[in-house]
Every structure is written in structure tokens, then in C-alpha cells.
C-alpha positions as CSV (number, residue, x, y, z in Angstrom):
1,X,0.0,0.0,0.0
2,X,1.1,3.2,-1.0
3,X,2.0,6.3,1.8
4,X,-0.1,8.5,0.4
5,X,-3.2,5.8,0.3
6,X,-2.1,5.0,4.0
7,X,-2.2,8.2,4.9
8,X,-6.3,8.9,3.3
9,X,-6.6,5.6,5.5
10,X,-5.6,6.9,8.6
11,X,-7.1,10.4,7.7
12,X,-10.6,8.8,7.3
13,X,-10.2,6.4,10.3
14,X,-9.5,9.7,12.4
15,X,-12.9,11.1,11.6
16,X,-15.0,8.1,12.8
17,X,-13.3,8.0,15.9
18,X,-14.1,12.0,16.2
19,X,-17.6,11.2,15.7
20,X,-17.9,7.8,17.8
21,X,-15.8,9.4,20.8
22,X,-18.0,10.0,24.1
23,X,-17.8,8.9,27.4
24,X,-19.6,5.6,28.4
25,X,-21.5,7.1,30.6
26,X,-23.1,9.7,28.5
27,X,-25.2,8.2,27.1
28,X,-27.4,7.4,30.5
29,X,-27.4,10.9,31.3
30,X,-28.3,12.5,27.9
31,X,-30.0,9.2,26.1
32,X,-31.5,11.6,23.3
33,X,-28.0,12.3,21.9
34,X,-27.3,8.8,20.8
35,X,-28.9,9.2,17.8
36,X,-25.8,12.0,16.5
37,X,-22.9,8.9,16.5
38,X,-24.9,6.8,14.1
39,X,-26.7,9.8,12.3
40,X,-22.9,11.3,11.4
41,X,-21.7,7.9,10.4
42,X,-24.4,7.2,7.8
43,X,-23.7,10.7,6.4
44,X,-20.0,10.0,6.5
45,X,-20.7,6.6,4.7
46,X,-22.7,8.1,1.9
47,X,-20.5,10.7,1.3
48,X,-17.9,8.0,0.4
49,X,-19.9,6.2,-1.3
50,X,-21.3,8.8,-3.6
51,X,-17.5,10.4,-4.1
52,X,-16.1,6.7,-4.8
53,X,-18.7,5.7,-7.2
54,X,-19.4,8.7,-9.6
55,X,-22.5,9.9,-8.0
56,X,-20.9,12.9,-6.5
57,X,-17.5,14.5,-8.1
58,X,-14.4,14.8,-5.7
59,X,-15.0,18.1,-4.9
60,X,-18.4,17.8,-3.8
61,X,-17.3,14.8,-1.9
62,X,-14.8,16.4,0.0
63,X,-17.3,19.4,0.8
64,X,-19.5,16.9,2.4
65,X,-16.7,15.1,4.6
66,X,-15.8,18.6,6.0
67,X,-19.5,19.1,6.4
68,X,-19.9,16.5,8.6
69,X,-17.1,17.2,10.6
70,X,-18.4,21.0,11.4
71,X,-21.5,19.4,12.5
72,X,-20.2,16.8,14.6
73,X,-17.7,20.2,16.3
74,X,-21.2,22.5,16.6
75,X,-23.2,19.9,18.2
76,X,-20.5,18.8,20.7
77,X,-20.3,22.6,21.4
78,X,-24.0,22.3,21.7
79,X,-24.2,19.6,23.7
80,X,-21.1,20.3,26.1
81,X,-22.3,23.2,28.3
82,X,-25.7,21.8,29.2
83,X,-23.8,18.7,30.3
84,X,-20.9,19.5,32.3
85,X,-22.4,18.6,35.5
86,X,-23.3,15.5,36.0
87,X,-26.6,14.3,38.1
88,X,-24.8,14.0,41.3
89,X,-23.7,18.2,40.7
90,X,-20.0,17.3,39.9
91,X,-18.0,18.6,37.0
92,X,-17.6,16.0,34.2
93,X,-14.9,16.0,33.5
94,X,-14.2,12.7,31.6
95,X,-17.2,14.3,29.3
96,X,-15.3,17.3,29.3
97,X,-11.7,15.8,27.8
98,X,-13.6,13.4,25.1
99,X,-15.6,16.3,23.8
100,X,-12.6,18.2,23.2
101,X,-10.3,15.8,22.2
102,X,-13.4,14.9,19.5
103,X,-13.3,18.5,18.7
104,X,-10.0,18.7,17.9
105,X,-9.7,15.6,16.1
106,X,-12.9,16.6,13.6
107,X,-11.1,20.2,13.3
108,X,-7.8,18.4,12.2
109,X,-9.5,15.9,9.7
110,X,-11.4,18.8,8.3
111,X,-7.7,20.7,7.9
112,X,-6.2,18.2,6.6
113,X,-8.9,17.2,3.4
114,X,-9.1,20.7,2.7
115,X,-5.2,20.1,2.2
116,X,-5.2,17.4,-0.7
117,X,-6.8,17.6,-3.8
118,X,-10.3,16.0,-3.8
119,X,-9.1,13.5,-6.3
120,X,-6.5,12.6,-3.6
121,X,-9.5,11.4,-1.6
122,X,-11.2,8.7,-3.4
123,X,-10.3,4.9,-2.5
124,X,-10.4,4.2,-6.0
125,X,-8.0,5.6,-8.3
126,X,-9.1,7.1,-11.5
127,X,-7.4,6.1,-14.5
128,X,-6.1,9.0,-17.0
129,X,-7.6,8.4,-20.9
């Protein structure tokens, strides 16, 4: 496998763990927001799909990747300050670190695509006529 393909590996491994990342226990105290991990990852799914098989060029591709990325960083934003404090009135702060660290990993991801060229981003390569 090529660097550069090993590298669009990683780069797209990176943003499902941005969007799967929350604390077990989340879940039981905001149940509502467990729809948002499986919600981004269809989006992120089609989005590949449509840029790898012809239904969406490259560009348009690479648009939506980075789309759902921003949404995944404005709902944690969202969803961070109601949450802070748990039931018991403690700070949260194992909530606190994953939002971030999801935060900053959806910010990188959507850095680094914007970097490449789109065509750099399909799994398939496209053959020059």
C-alpha cells in the first residue's frame, strides 16, 4: 500500500473515531444524543460512497466530509455546556476531555482534506484516458 493511500486511510479512520468518541456514561445521562454517532456515520458513509462511485464528483465529496465534521464540532459545542455537571452536581470531567479531544480531532480531519486535492481522496483511483 502506497503512503499516500495510507495516509487517506488513517485520515478517514480519524474522523469516525471524532464522531464515535463520548464517554460511556453519557449516554445514560443525555439518552436523546445517541442518535448523533450513528446519524454522522451514515452521512459520512454516503458521502464515500457517492464520491467513490461517480454519483458525486471529488470536490463535492470532500465538501461533504468537511461538512460532517463541522457538524459533529457545533453539536458537541452544543451539547457540552448543558452537560458539564453530571446528576450528582460534579463537574464531568471525563465528558469534558472526550468532547474536546473529539473536537480537535474533527477540526484536524477537516484541515487536513481541505489540504489534498479531492481526487487525492477517493479509495479508487481514476485512471487518466
Amino acid at each position: 500500500m502506497s503512503n499516500q493511500r495510507t495516509q487517506l486511510i488513517v485520515l478517514l479512520v480519524l474522523q469516525v473515531v471524532a464522531m464515535i468518541l463520548f464517554p460511556p456514561t453519557f449516554f445514560r445521562q443525555a439518552p436523546q444524543a445517541a442518535v448523533l454517532p450513528p446519524a454522522l456515520l451514515i452521512l459520512f458513509t454516503l458521502a464515500l460512497i457517492a464520491m467513490n462511485t461517480g454519483w458525486m464528483t471529488a470536490t463535492a465529496g470532500r465538501s461533504s466530509l468537511v461538512f460532517v465534521q463541522g457538524i459533529n464540532i457545533v453539536v458537541r459545542l452544543m451539547m457540552l455546556l448543558p452537560n458539564l455537571k453530571n446528576a450528582a452536581g460534579n463537574w464531568d470531567w471525563l465528558l469534558f476531555i472526550f468532547q474536546v479531544v473529539a473536537m480537535a480531532l474533527s477540526w484536524y480531519t477537516m484541515t487536513q482534506m481541505e489540504r489534498r486535492l479531492p481526487n487525492d481522496l477517493l479509495l479508487t483511483s481514476k485512471t487518466k484516458v
